[in-house]
N, C-alpha and C positions, 0 to 999 in steps of 0.2 A: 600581558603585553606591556611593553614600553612605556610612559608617556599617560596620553589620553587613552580609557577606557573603550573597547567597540559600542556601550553606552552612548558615552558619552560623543563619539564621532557618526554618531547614530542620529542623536542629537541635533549636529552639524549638517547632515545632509539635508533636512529638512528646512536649513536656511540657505544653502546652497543651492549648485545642478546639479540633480539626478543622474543628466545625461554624465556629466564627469563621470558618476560611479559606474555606470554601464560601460562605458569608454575605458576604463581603467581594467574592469571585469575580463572586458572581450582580449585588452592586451594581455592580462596574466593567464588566460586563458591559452592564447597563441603560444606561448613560452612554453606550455606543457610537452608540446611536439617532440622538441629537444629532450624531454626525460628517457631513460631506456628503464623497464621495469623493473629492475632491480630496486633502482633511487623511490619509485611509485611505491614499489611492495614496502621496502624501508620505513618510509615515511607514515601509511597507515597502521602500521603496527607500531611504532612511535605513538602515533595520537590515538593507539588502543590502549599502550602502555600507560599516556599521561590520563587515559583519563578514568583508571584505577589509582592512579596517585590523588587523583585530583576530586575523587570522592565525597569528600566531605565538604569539597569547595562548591561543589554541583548540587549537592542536598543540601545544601543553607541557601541556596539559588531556589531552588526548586519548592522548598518550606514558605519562602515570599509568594512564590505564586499559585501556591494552594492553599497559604491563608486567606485569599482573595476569590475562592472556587469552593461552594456551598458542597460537601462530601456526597448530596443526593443528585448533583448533575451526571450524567453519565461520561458527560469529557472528565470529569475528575481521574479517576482510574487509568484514563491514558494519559493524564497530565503526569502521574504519581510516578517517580523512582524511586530506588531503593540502591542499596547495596548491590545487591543481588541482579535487581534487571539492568543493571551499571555494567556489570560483568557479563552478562548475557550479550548488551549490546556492545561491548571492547570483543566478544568473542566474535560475534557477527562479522565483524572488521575484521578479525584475523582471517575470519574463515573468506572474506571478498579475497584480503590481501593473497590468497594463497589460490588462486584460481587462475585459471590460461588466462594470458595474454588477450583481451576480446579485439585489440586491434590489428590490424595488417594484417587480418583471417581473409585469404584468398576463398571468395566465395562460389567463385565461375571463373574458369578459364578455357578459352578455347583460338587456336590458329586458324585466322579465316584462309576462305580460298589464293586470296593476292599474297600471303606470307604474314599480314598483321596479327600480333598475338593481343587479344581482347581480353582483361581482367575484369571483374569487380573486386573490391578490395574495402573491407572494413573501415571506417575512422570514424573519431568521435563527429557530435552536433556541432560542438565548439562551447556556446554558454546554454545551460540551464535553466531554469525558473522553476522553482517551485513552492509553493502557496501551499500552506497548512495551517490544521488548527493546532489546539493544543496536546500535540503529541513530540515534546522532544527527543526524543530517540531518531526521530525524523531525522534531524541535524544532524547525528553523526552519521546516520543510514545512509545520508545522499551525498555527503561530503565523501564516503569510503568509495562508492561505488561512480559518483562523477568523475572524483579523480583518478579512479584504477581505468577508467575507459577516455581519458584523457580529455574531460569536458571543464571546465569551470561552471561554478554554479551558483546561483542569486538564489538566497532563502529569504522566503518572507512569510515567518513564521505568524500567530494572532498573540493578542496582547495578553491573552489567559499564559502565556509561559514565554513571555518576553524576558523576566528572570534569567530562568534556563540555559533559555539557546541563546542570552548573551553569553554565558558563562560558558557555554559549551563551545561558541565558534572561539572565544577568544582561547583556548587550549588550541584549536585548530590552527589558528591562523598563526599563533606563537611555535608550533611545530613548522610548521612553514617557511616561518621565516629563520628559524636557525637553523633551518636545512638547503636554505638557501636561493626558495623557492618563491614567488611574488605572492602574498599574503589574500594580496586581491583573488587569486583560486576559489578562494570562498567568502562570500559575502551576505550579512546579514543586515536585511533591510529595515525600515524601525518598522512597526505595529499599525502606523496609521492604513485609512483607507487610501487618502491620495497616492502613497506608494505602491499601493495597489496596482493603480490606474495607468499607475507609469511604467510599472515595469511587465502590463498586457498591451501598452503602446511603441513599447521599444524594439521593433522592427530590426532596425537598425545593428540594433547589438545581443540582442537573444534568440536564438533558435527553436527553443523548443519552452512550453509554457505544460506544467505537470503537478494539476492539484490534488490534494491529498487532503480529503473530510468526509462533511456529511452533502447530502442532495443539495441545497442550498449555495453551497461556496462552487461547486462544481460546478451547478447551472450559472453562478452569477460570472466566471471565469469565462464557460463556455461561450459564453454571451455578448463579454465586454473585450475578451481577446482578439487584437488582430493576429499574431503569432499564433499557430500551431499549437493547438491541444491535444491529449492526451486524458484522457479522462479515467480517473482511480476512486476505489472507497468506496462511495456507496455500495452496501451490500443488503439485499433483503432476500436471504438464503434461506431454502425449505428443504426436508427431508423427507421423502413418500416413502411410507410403510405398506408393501406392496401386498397381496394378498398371499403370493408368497414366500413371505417376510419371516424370517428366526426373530420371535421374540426377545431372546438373550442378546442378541445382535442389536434389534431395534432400541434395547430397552440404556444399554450400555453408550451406544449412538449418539441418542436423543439427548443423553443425561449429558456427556462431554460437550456437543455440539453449542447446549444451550449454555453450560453453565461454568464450564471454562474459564473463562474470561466473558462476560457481559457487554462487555464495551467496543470489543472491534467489530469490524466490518464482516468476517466471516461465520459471525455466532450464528446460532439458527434462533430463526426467527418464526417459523410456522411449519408445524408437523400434519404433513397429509397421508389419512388412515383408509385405502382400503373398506368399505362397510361391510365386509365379511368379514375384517378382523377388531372389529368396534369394541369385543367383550376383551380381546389383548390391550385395547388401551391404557386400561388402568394400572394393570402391571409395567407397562412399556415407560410412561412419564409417573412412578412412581417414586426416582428418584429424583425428579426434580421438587417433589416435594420437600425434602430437607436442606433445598437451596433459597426454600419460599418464591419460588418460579408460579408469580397470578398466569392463570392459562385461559385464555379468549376463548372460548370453543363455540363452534355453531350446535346448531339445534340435536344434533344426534351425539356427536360426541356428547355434548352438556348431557343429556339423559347418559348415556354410557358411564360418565364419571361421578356422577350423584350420590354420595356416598363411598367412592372410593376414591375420592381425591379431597383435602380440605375444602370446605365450605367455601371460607376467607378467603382460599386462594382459587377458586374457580366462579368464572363470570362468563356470562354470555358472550358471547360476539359479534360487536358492531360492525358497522360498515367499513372503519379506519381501522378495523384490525390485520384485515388482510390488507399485504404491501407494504406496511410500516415496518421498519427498522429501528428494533426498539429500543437497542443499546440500552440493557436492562434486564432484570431479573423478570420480562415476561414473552409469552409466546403465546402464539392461537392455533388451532388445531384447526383445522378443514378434514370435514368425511369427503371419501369419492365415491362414487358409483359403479367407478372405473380405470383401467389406467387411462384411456383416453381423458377421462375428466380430470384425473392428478395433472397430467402435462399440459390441460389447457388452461389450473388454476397458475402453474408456474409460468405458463407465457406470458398471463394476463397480467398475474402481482409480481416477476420475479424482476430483478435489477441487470441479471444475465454475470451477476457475479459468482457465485458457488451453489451447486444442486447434488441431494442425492436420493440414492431408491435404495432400502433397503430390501430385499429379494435373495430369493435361491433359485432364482426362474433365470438361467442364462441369456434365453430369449429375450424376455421381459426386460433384462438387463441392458442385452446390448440396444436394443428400440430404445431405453430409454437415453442411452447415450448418444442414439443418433437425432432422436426428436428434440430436446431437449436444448434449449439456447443457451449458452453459458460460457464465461470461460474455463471454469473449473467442472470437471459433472464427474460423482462420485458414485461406487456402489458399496453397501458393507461399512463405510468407513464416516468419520467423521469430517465436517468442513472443514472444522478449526485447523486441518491441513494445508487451507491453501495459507501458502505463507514460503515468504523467497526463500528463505534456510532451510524450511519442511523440504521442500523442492530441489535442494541441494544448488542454490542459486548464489548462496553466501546470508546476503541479505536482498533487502526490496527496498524500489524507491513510490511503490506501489500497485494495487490489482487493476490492472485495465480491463473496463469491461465495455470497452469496443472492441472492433475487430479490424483496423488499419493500423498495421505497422507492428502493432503490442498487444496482446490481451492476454489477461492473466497475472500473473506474481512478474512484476518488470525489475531486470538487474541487469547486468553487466552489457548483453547482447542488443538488450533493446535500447540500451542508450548510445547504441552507434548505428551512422549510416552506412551509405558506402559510395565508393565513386568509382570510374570504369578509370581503366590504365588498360593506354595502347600502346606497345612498344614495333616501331617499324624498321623500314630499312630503307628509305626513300621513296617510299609508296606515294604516288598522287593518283586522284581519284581520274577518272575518265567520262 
């Protein structure tokens, strides 16, 4: 960018008004109306383009703020870029940029009695909010998909990759603005708390309020917002190995689900076995053993895996093992007695983020899709599918795991509303 760094005018707000910057938000936000999608799709495949160029300018961003991130935290890994997940996430953006139109989707129409023709009709929220930790890929996640659904948006990322997502919005906002476009579309707030506070009190000028973490940031959001929440991320996801469960199925499952990736919201976190199939345990998590995955197990599995699973890596399980999200190389195992017993452990510990049953019982199968609370609920397959690209969504600006408005992997459709259009002919009411 020109001038003063998004640093350093980052800097500035914090001795300034806020409200200016909300004020300024909601007007570049308004300007978007005027784009027709062509200029949209343009422009995010621009800022996928620059930020393959911009490579090496983003990992010497991002090396600052993982010298500062001990490598045994589990946000490390989602702090972490590369080359490679650089690419992945410019492709993400292609793949938003290249997606219907989510606005002026005529959702309902119909001609009333008196000759009035009644619409509802798509359009964006108008601005954004969204609060995260340290994951910046976020930044360019919310920026592709706010503005391909004609929103502005307030990021106010955490101080573990303040680095980053300077470096990352100021590519965005410099696409922007040589396209002609008001730079304020995207806006990155500094790190502190107070910012916080302000931008869950800004009424006035943001519509929608959209955290993206762990249980903590979500409930503190939940809590101190007056705007409109939307709740993402937490995930404490189980897979039940039903009694009649394919072990090669289970075993293959189990191993992706957990060991994937460790760090997001959709990894599994506690495997429920069936105790008719207790002696399959040990083949089933035997490759989690060469990921060094420590496995919590209550009292029957721990006898089931005694000797056939590492010493080291196998321990009891306490009371904080179930329901914890461990973002980490560990899991706990729960025996059932039943399927009824599997689906009352998931009601009891589950997050209502991703579940699934391994089975060949169709039956079984579909009960368990119906009992089953969740946004995501899987059979055969693994979680680490939910996810807005898996979904063929482009990207996500997160997994809602409530049930008003969104739930599930949210993109393009969830971040508009709608409003009714009545076209008449001199009709007044009697």
């Amino acid at each position: 960018m020109m001038g003063m760094s998004v640093m350093e005018k980052n800097k500035d707000i914090t001795k300034g008004s806020m409200e200016e910057v909300f004020r300024k938000v909601l007007k570049a936000g308004k300007t978007l109306s005027s784009l027709d999608q062509s200029a949209i799709r343009d422009v995010i495949l621009k800022v996928a383009e620059r930020a393959i160029e911009s490579t090496d300018m983003i990992l010497e961003a991002n090396r600052k703020d993982l010298d500062l991130m001990e490598k045994s935290d589990p946000k490390y890994d989602r702090l972490l870029l590369s080359p490679e997940r650089i690419k992945n996430i410019a492709g993400d953006m292609r793949n938003v940029a290249s997606l219907p139109d989510p606005l002026g989707r005529i959702l309902s129409e119909e001609v009333r009695p008196n000759g009035l023709i009644v619409k509802r009709v798509s359009v964006p929220f108008g601005v954004v909010g969204v609060i995260y930790e340290a994951r910046p890929n976020v930044t360019f996640d919310v920026f592709s998909l706010c503005f391909k659904s004609g929103n502005a948006c307030i990021l106010k990322g955490g101080s573990d990759a303040i680095n980053s997502n300077t470096a990352i919005i100021s590519i965005i906002r410099k696409v922007l603005a040589e396209n002609g476009i008001d730079e304020n579309a995207a806006f990155l707030l500094p790190a502190g708390r107070e910012e916080t506070i302000q931008l869950l009190n800004a009424r006035d000028y943001v519509d929608l309020i959209i955290p993206r973490g762990g249980r903590d940031l979500i409930d503190y959001v939940r809590n101190n917002s007056s705007i409109p929440v939307i709740e993402t991320g937490a995930g404490v996801c189980h897979t039940y190995f039903d009694e009649f469960g394919n072990r090669e199925t289970g075993r293959a499952v189990v191993h992706n689900a957990k060991t994937r990736r460790v760090s997001v919201c959709n990894a599994l976190d506690c495997l429920i076995i069936h105790e008719k199939r207790l002696d399959d345990l040990g083949y089933i998590v035997e490759l989690c053993a060469g990921n060094n995955v420590v496995i919590y197990a209550d009292e029957k599995a721990y006898r089931a895996l005694e000797g056939r699973y590492p010493a080291k890596l196998l321990k009891k399980a306490e009371k904080d093992s179930f329901g914890t999200e461990f973002l980490s190389y560990k899991m706990a195992v729960k025996t059932a007695g039943s399927f009824e017993e599997a689906v009352a452990h998931i009601d009891e510990f589950g997050s209502k983020h991703s579940e699934a049953i391994i089975s060949e019982n169709s039956e079984r199968i579909n009960r368990f899709f119906k009992l089953v609370d969740a946004s995501s609920v899987y059979s055969n397959a693994s979680t680490a599918f939910t996810d807005g690209a898996e979904f063929g969504l482009g990207a996500e600006i997160g997994i809602a795991t409530q049930k008003l408005h969104a739930r599930g992997p949210m993109a393009l459709n969830e971040l508009t509303t709608y409003k009714w259009i009545i076209e008449g002919n001199g009709q007044i009411r009697k």
